[in-house]
N, C-alpha and C positions, 0 to 999 in steps of 0.2 A: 504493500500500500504506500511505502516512499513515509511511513508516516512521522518522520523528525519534520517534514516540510509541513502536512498536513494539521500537523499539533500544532507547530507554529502558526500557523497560519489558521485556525479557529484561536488560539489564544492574541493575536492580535487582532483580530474580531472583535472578541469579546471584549481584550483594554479597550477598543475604541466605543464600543455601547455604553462599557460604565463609565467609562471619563466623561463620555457626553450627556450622563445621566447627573453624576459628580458636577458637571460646570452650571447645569440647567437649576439644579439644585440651589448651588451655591448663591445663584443667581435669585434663584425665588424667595432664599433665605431672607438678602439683604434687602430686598422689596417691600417685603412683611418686615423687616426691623425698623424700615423708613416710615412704611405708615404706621405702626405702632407709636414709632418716637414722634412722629408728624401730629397722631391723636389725642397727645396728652397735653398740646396746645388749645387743644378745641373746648367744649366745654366741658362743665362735671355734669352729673348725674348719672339716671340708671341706665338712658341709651350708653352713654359715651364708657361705662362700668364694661356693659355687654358686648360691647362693639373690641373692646382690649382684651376681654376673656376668649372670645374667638380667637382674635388675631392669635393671643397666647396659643389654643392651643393646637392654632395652624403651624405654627412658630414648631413645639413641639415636634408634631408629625413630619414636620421638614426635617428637622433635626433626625429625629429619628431615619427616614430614611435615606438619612447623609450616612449618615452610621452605616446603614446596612450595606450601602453601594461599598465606601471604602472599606469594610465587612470583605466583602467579596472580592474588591482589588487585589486586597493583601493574599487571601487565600488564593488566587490564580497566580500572584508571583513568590507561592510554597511550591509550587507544581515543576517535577522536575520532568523538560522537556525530551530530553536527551536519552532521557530511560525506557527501556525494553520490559513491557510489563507479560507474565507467565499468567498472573490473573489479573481476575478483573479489581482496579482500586481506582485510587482518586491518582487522577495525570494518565487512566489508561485510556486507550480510542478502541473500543468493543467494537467488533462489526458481526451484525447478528442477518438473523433472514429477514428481519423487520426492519433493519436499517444501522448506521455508524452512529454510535453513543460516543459522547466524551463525556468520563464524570470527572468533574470538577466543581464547576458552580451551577446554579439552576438557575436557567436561562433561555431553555424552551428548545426551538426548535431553529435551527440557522442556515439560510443556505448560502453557500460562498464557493463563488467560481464552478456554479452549475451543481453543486452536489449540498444534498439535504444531510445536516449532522443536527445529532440531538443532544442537549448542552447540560446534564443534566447533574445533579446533585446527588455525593454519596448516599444521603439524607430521603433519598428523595425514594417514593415507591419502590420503583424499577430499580434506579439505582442500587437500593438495599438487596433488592431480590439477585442482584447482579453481581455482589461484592463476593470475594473471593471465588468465584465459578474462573472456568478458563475453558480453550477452545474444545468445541467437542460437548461443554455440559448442556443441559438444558433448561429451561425456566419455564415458571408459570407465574404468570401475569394475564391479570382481567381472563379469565378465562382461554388464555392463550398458551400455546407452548413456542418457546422463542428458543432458537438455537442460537448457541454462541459459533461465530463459524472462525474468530480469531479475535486476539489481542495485544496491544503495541503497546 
């Protein structure tokens, strides 16, 4: 499968989604910090109470899923590219009859340079059903038997 190119290249994929997740973020943060701090010029009372309690806990949820992106930055640059995996783990490219899994982060479904790979987390259903199997085993998912037919 060539796959040190192929890993590389779903892993610089994926930097590119969540950096651009990461800056969009960032962006939204400091937007909601401007109106927040912009709203505590306006007046008091119970609208201008409620109106800061939201903003707060949009504020939050931003925050939080700043977290999770760079969450997940970090764990895709743990992933050793270089390595030849016997089973299925986290940095392994499984190619099964249902199609080419990477687990590493969840991330869905990706397709780059004509070929559909599935971007999928140790954590995640499949991927657990998938951890330490290797080529030749077999799995059961949703009602399905999935064969591993290799692993990189």
């Amino acid at each position: 499968m060539g796959n040190i190119s192929i890993k590389e290249n779903i892993v610089n994929h994926i930097s590119e989604i969540v950096e651009e997740k990461i800056s969009g973020l960032r962006t939204a943060l400091s937007s909601v910090k401007e109106a927040r701090d912009g709203d505590t010029k306006s007046t008091a009372g119970d609208k201008h109470e409620t109106g800061r309690a939201i903003m707060q806990r949009e504020l939050e949820q931003l925050e939080q899923q700043l977290n999770n992106q760079i969450r997940l930055k970090s764990d895709l640059e743990q992933l050793d590219l270089s390595k030849n995996y016997d089973n299925a783990e986290a940095g392994s490219l499984v190619q099964t009859n249902e199609g080419i899994f990477y687990i590493s982060v969840g991330l869905g479904k990706l397709d780059i340079s004509g070929n559909t790979y599935f971007v999928i987390s140790p954590t995640s259903p499949i991927g657990s059903c998938m951890l330490g199997k290797s080529a030749g085993d077999k799995i059961s998912f949703q009602e399905r038997e999935i064969e591993i037919l290799g692993i990189e």
